[in-house]
TIZASE-735020 format. One record per residue (C-alpha): x, y, z; residue number from 0. Coordinates in Angstrom, 1 decimal. Layout:
% TIZASE-735020
     east    north       up    nr
        X        Y        Z   NUM
...
This chain:
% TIZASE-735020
     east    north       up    nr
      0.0      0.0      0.0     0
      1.6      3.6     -1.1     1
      1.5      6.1      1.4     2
     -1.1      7.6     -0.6     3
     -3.6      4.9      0.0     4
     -2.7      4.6      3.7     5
     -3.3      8.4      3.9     6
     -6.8      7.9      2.2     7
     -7.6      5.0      4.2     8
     -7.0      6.7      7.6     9
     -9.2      9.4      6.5    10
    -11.6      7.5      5.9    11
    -12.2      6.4      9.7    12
    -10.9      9.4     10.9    13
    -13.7     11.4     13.3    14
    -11.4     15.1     13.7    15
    -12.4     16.7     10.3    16
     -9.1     18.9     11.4    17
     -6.8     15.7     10.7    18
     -8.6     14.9      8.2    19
     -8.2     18.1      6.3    20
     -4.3     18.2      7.3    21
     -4.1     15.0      5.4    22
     -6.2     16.2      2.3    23
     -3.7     19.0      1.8    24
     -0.8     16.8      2.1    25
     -2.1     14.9     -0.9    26
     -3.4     17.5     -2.5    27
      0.4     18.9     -2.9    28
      1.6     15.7     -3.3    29
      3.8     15.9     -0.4    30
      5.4     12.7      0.5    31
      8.2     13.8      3.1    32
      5.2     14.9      5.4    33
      2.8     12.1      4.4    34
      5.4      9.5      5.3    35
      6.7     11.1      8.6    36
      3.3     10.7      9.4    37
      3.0      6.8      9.0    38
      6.8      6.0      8.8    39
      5.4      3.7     12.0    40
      3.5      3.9     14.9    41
      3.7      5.2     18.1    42
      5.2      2.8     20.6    43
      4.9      2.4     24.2    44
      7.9      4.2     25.6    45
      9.5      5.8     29.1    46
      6.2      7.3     29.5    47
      3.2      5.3     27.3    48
      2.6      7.0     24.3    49
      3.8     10.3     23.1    50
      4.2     12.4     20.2    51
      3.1     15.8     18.3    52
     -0.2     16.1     17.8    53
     -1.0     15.6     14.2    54
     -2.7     13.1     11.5    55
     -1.6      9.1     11.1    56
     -0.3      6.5     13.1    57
      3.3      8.5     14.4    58
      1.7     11.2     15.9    59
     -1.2     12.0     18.9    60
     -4.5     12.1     17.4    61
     -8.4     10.6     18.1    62
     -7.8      7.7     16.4    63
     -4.2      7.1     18.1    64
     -6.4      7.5     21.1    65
     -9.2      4.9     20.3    66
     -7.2      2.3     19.2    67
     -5.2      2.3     22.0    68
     -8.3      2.5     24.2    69
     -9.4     -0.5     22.5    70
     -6.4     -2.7     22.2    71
     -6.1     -1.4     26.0    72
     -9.6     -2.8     27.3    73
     -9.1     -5.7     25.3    74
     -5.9     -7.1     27.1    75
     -7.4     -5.6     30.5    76
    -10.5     -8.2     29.9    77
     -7.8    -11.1     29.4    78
     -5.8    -10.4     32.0    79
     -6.9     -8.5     34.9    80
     -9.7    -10.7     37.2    81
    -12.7     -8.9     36.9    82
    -11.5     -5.9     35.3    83
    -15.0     -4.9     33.5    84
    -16.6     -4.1     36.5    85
    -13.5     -2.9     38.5    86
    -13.3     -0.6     35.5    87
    -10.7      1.7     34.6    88
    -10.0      5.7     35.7    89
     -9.3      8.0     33.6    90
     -7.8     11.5     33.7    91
     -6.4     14.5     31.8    92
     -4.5     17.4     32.2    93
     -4.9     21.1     30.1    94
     -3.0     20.1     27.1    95
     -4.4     21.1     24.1    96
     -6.8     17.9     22.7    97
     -6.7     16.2     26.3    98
    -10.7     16.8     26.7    99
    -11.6     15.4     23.5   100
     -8.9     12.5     23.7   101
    -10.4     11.3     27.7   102
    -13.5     11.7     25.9   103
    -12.7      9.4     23.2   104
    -11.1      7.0     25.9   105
    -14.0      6.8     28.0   106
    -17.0      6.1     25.5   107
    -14.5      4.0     23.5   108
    -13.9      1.9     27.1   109
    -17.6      2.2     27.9   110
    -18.6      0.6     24.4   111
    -16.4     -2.5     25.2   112
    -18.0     -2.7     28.3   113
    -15.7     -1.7     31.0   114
    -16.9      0.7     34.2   115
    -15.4      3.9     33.7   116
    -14.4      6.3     36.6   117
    -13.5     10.1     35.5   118
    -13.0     13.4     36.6   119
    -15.4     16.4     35.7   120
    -12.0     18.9     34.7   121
     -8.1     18.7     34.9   122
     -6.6     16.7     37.4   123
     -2.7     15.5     37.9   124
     -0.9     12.7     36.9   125
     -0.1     11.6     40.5   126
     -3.9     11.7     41.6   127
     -4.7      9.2     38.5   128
     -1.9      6.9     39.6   129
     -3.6      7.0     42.9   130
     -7.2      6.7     42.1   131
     -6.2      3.6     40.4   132
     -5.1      2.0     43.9   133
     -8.0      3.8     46.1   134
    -10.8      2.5     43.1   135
     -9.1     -1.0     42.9   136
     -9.2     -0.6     39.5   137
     -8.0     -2.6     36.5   138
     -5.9     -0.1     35.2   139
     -5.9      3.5     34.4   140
     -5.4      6.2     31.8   141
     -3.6      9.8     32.2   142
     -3.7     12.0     28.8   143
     -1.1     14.3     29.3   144
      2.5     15.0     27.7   145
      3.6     16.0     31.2   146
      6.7     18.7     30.8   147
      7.3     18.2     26.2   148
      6.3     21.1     24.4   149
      2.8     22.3     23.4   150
      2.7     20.7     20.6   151
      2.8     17.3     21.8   152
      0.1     15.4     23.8   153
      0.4     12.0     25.0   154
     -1.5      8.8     27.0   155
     -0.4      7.3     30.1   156
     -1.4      3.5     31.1   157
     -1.4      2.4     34.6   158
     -2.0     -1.6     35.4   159
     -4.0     -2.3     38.6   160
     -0.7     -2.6     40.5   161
     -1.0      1.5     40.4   162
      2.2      1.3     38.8   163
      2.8      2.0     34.8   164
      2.6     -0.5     32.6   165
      6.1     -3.1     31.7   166
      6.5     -6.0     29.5   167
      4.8     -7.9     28.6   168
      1.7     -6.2     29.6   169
      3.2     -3.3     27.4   170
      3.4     -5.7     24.1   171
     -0.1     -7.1     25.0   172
     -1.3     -3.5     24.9   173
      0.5     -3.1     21.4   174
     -0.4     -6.4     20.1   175
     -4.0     -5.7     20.7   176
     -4.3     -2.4     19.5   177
     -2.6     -3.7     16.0   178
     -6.1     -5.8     15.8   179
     -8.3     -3.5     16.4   180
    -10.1     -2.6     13.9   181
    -10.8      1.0     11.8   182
    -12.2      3.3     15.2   183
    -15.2      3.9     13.3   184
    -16.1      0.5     13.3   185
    -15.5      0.4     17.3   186
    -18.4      0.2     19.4   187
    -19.1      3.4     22.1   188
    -21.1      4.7     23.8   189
    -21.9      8.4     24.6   190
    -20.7      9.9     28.6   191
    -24.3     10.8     28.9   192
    -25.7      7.1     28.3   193
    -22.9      5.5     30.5   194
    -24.0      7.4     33.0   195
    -27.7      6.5     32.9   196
    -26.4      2.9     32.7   197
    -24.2      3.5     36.2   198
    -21.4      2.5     34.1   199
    -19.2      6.0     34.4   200
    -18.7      7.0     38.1   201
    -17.7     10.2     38.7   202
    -14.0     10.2     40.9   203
    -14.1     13.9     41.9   204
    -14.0     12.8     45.5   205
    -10.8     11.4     45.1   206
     -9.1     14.4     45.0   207
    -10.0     15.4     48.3   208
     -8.7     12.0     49.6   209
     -5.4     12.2     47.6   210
     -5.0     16.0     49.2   211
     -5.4     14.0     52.8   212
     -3.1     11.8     52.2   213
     -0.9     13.8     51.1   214
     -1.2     16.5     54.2   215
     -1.1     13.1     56.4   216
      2.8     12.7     55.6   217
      3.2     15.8     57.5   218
      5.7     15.3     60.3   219
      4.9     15.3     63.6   220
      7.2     18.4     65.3   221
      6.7     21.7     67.5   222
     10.1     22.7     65.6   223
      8.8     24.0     62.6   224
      9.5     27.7     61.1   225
      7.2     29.3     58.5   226
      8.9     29.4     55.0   227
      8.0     31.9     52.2   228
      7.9     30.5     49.3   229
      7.6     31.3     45.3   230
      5.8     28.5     43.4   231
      4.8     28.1     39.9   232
      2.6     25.9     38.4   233
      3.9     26.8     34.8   234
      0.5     26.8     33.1   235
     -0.5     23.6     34.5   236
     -3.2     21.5     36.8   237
     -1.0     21.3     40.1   238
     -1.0     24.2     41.8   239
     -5.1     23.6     43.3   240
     -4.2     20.8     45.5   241
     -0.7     21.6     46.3   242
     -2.4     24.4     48.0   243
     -4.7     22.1     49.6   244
     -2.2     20.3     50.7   245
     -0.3     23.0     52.3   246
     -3.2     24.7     54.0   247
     -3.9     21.6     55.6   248
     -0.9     22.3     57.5   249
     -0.7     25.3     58.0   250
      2.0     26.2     55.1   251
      0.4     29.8     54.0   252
      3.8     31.9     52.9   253
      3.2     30.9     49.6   254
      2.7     33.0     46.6   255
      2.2     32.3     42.7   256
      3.3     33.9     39.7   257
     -0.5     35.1     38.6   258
      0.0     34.9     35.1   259
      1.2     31.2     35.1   260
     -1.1     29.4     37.9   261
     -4.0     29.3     35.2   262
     -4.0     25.6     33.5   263
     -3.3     26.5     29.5   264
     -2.2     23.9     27.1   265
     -0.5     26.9     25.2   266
      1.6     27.8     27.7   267
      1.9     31.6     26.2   268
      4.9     32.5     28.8   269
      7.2     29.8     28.6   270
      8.9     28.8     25.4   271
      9.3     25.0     27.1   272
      7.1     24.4     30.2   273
     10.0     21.8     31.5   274
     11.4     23.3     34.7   275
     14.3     21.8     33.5   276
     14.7     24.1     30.4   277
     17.0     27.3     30.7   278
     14.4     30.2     31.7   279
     11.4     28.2     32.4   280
     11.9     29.2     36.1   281
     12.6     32.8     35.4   282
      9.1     34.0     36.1   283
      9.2     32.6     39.5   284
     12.7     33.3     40.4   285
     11.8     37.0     39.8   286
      9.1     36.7     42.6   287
     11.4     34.8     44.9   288
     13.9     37.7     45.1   289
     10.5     40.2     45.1   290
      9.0     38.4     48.6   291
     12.7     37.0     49.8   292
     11.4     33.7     49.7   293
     13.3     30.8     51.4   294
     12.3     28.4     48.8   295
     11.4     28.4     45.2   296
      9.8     25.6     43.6   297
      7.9     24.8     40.4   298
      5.9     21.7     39.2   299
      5.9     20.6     35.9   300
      2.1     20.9     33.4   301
      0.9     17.6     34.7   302
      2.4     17.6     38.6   303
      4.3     14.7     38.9   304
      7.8     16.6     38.4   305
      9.5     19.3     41.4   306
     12.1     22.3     40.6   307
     13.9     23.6     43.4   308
     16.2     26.6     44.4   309
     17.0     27.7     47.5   310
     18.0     31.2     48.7   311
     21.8     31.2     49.3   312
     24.4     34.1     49.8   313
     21.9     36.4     47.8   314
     20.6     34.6     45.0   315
     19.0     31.2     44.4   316
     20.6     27.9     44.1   317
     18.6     25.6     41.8   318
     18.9     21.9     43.4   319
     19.6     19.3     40.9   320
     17.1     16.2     40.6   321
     19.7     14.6     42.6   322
     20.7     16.8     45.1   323
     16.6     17.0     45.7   324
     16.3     13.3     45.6   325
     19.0     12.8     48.2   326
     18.0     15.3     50.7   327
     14.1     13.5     50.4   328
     15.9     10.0     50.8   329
     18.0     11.0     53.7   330
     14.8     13.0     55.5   331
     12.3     10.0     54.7   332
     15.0      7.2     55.8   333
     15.5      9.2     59.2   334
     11.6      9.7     59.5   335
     11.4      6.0     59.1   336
     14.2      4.4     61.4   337
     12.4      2.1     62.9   338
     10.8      0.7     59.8   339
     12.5     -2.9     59.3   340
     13.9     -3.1     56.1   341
     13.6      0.0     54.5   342
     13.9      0.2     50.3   343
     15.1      3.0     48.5   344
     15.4      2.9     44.2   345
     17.0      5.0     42.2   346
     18.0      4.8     38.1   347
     20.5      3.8     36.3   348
     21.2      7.4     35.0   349
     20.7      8.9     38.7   350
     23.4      9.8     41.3   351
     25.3      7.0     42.7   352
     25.5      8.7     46.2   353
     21.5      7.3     47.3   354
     23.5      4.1     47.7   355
     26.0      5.3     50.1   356
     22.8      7.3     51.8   357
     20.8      4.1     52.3   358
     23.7      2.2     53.5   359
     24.5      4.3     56.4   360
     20.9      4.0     57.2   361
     21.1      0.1     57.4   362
     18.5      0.5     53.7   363
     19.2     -1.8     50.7   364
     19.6      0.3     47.8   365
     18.3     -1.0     43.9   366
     18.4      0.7     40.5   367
     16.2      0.3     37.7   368
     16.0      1.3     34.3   369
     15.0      4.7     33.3   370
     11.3      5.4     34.0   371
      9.7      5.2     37.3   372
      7.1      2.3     36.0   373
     10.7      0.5     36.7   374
     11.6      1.5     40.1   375
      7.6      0.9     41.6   376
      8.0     -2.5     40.1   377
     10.5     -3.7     41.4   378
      9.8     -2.1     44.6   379
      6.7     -4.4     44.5   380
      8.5     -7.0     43.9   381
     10.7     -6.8     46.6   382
      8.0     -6.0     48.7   383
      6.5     -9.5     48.4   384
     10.2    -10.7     50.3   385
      9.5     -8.3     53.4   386
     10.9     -5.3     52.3   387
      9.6     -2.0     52.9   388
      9.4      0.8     50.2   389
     10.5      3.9     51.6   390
     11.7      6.1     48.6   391
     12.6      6.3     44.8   392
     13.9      8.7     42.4   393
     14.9      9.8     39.0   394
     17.5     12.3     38.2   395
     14.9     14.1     35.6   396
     13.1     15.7     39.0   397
     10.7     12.8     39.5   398
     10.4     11.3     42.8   399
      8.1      9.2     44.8   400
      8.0      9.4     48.6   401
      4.1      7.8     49.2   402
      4.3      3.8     48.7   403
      0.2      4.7     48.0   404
      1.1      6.7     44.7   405
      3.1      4.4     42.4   406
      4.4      7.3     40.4   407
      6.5     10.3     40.6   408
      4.5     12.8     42.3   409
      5.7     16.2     42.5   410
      3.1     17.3     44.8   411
      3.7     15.3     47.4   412
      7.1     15.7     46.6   413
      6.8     19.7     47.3   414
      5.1     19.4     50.1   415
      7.5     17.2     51.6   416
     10.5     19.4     50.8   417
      8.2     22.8     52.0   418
      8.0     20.6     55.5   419
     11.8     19.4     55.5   420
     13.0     23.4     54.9   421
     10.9     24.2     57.6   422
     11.8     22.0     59.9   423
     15.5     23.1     58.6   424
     14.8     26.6     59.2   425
     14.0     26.2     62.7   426
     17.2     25.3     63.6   427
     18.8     28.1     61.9   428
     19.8     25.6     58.4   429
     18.7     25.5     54.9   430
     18.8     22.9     52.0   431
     21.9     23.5     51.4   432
     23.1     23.3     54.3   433
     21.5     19.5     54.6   434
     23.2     18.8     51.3   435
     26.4     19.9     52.7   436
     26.5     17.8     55.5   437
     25.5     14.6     53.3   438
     28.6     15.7     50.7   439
     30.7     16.0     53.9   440
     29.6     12.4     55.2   441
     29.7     11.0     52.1   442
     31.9     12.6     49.6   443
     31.0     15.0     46.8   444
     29.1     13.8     43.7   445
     28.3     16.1     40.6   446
     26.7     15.1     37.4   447
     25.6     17.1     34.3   448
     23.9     15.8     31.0   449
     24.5     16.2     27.3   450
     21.9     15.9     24.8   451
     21.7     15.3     20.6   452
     19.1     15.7     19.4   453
     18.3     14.3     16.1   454
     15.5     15.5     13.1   455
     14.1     14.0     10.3   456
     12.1     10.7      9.1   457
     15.1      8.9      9.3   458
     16.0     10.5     13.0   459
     15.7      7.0     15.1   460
     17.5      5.3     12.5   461
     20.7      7.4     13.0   462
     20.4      7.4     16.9   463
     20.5      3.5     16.8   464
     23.4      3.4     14.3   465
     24.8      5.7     16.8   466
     24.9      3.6     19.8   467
     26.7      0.7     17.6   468
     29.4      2.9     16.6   469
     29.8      3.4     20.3   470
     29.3     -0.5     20.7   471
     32.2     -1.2     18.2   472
     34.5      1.2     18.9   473
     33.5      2.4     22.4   474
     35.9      5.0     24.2   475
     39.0      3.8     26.7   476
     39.2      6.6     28.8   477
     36.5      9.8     28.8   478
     37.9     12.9     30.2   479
     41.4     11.4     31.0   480
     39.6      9.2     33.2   481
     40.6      4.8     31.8   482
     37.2      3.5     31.1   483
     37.4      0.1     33.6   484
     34.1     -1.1     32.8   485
     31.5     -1.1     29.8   486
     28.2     -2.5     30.4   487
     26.1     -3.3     28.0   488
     22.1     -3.7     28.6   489
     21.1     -4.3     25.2   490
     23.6     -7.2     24.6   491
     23.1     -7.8     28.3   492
     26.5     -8.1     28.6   493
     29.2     -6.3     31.0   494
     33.1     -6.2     30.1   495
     36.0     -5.8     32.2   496
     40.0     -5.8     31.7   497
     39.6     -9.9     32.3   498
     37.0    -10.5     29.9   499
     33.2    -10.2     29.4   500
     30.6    -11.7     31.6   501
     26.4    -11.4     31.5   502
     25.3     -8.7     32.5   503
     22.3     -9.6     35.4   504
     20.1     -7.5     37.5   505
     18.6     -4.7     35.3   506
     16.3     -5.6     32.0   507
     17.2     -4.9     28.4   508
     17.3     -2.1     27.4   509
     19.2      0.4     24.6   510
     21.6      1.9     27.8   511
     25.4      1.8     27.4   512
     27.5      2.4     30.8   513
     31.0      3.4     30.9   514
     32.7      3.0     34.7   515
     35.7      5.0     34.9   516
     39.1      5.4     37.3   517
     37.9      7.3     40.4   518
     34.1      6.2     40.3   519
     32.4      8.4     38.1   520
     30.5      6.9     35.1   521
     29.1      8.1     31.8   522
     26.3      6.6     30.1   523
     24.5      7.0     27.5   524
     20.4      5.7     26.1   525
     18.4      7.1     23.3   526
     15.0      9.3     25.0   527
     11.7      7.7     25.3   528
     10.0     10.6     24.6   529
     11.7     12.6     21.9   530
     14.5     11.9     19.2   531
     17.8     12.7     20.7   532
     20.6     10.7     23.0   533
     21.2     11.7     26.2   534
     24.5     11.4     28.1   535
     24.5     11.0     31.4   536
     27.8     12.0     33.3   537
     28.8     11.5     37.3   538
     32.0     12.4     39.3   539
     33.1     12.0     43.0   540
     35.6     14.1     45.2   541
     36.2     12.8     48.6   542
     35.4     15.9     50.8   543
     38.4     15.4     53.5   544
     40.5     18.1     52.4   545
     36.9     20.5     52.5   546
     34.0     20.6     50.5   547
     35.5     23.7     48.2   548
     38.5     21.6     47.0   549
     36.0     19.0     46.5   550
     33.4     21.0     44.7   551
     36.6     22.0     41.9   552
     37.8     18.3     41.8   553
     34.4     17.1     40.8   554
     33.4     19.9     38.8   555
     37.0     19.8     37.2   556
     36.3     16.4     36.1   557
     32.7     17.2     34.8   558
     34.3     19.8     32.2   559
     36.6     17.4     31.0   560
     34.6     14.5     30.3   561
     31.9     16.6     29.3   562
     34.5     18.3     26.3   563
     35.8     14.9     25.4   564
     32.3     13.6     25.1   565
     31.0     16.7     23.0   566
     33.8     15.6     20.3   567
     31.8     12.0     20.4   568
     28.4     13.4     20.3   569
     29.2     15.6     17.4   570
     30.6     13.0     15.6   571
């Protein structure tokens, strides 16, 4: 079939007369390039379920991207979960633009195959979808959102009934079944309106409030607590409602907004990326941090389930890295928690090896997982079922989950949580910065930075993977000056030392290549589950016994230099 007739064919069952007419153009000027970047392939399950630019045909976010997936979605959750048509499904959304009409598609397209549906009447966060799934006892769950990509993307988030996201091989189940459905204007639905007359979509507005309590419940219990002022964004999106909630609760009420960014708009007109990570995504709320001197700054990603920190220091504001914020959450939980019996921290593969030396001096067993936080909540149930307790996990990309009720990154409990530690900081005359300190001064100083490429074009995932076997068949032997001592390999699944090569055990496969060099630091490098560029992952060590500003240089020193040897091999 030509990519003329697929183009006709998916018009033909297309409901958006928008798509449609994108696609009539494209033939109309006989434009191939655009017509076959638009069904070069499908979307695929990735880091975060499906996500892509909004736009006509199978590689990019659309209604019938949505429906099939609903379908092929339903259809494995009737094979597999116990039950699961009338434990039903939730589904959510955030402000993006399309996300009402794509929940809407999800839910009449799960009502017509005959599974309960429980949805929100307006936006709600990732994290409160991940936990509705758990409170509901659902058989899975359904976020549309692109969380922190740019407004042109949209995306949909699958949660099984563990709470957790979904992994192989429930993943390729998913994918297998959505490959037979059939055209979504042959699909059966039915409308919101009927499903409700039928009592087969509940409404799961309530569910906010109980999240909110749950959240406020984490609160700890101390007289030796200092009000903070803090500057929050919400950077156009759907958290800033019940972080507030949350804080109220306790009595956190320092805490102002920047106005023109605490409405939810998929636009997001004052941003040009609303990724806290991005370069001047935070410059809006750094501005009111110095205008109130606020202790604290923090911002949340569109859909809340990411967290941004600075922190006031020597007259301006430190931003924390996902690490440094992940390890001072970590220590603060694991010393909440001491008398918990084996406690369980997670971090990833690409995060900061320092959370190990962190558990261990709490008497906590340590694991890493692939990228993705699907990864670390399941293994943490799995590890659960042998006694363990889950205490704590983390990302580097500013995703972190301190609530073993909320089997995702949540970064509204995760603000809270760092509101409450600063406070309880401030108190006794201490900041976060000082808390890192005194962890780099226990444990030694680790720094890490990351280099991107991105790549463009039809052909853009192509060249990434021909990439990463250049890098397999020629792979550095030192990075930075710094002898590489040890390449592991988790898509050969294969690890390879100065005395030979061994399996590689302990993490699944995946397209991730680490480099362990002299003086434990690392470099490693995996293609991105969300857009089309590599990502290179870098991590040093100082010891801190000749003072943490020796140490700082010595890290950062070695940062700089594998960093410039490593932007000759990225632009290569």
């Amino acid at each position: 079939m030509s990519v003329i007739d697929e183009a006709q064919a998916w018009i033909a069952q297309d409901p958006d007369p928008n798509t449609r007419r994108e696609l009539e153009v494209l033939i109309e000027r006989d434009d191939h390039p655009a017509l076959e970047a638009r069904f070069a392939g499908s979307l695929k399950f990735g880091t975060a379920g499906l996500r892509g630019v909004l736009g006509a045909g199978p590689n990019r976010m659309n209604r019938v991207t949505v429906m099939r997936a609903t379908s092929g979605l339903c259809a494995w959750l009737k094979r597999q979960v116990p039950n699961a048509a009338t434990r039903g499904i939730c589904i959510g959304r955030d402000a993006r633009t399309q996300s009402d009409v794509f929940a809407q598609d999800a839910i009449e397209v799960a009502l017509g195959s005959g599974i309960r549906v429980w949805t929100f009447s307006s936006v709600v966060p990732t994290p409160v979808v991940a936990f509705s799934v758990l409170e509901l006892g659902a058989g899975g769950g359904v976020m549309i959102t692109a969380s922190h990509n740019p407004p042109e993307y949209n995306g949909y988030k699958v949660y099984w009934e563990n709470g957790a996201q979904i992994i192989p091989p429930n993943d390729l189940g998913v994918a297998r079944e959505i490959e037979l459905a059939p055209p979504v204007n042959e699909l059966p639905r039915l409308s919101m309106a009927e499903g409700r007359e039928r009592g087969l979509l509940r409404d799961a507005d309530h569910l906010v409030g109980v999240y909110v309590d749950l959240v406020a419940s984490a609160a700890q219990r101390t007289n030796q607590r200092s009000e903070v002022r803090v500057a929050y964004t919400a950077l156009h999106g759907v958290a800033e409602g019940p972080l507030r909630d949350v804080l109220s609760r306790v009595g956190f009420c320092q805490v102002q907004s920047v106005v023109e960014q605490a409405t939810p708009d998929g636009r997001f007109p004052t941003v040009a990326f609303p990724n806290p990570e991005e370069p001047g995504a935070m410059d809006a709320v750094l501005a009111l941090g110095l205008a109130i001197d606020a202790d604290v700054v923090i911002a949340n990603d569109p859909d809340g389930d990411r967290l941004a920190v600075s922190v006031a220091h020597e007259g301006t504001y430190e931003p924390l890295s996902g690490d440094e914020i992940g390890i001072l959450l970590a220590d603060d939980l694991l010393t909440v928690h001491a008398d918990i019996d084996k406690p369980l921290v997670i971090s990833t593969v690409v995060s900061s090896p320092m959370l190990g030396l962190v558990a261990a001096s709490h008497g906590a067993r340590w694991e890493q997982t692939l990228t993705g936080h699907k990864w670390i909540q399941n293994r943490a149930l799995e590890l659960e079922r042998e006694g363990y307790h889950y205490i704590f996990g983390y990302e580097e990309a500013l995703g972190y989950a301190p609530l073993s009720s909320i089997r995702d990154k949540d970064g509204i409990s995760s603000a809270f949580m760092i509101i409450d530690l600063a406070s309880r900081l401030k108190a006794r005359g201490k900041t976060l910065i000082n808390a890192l300190e005194s962890l780099w001064k226990a444990h030694g100083m680790f720094q890490g930075m990351q280099l991107t490429r991105r790549f463009e074009g039809p052909d853009a995932q192509a060249r990434m993977a021909e990439r990463i076997e250049e890098l397999r068949r020629k792979p550095p032997t030192e990075i930075g000056g710094q002898p590489v001592t040890t390449i592991i390999d988790l898509g050969r699944q294969v690890k390879w030392t100065p005395s030979g090569e061994a399996p590689c055990e302990g993490l699944a496969k995946s397209e991730v290549l680490i480099f362990e060099l002299e003086g434990n630091h690392q470099a490693m490098v995996r293609p991105s589950g969300t857009e089309p560029k590599l990502k290179w992952y870098l991590h040093s060590y100082a010891s801190t016994r000749l003072g943490l500003g020796q140490a700082r240089e010595q890290a950062a020193g070695v940062l700089d230099r594998m960093a410039e040897d490593l932007e000759r091999i990225v632009s290569h």
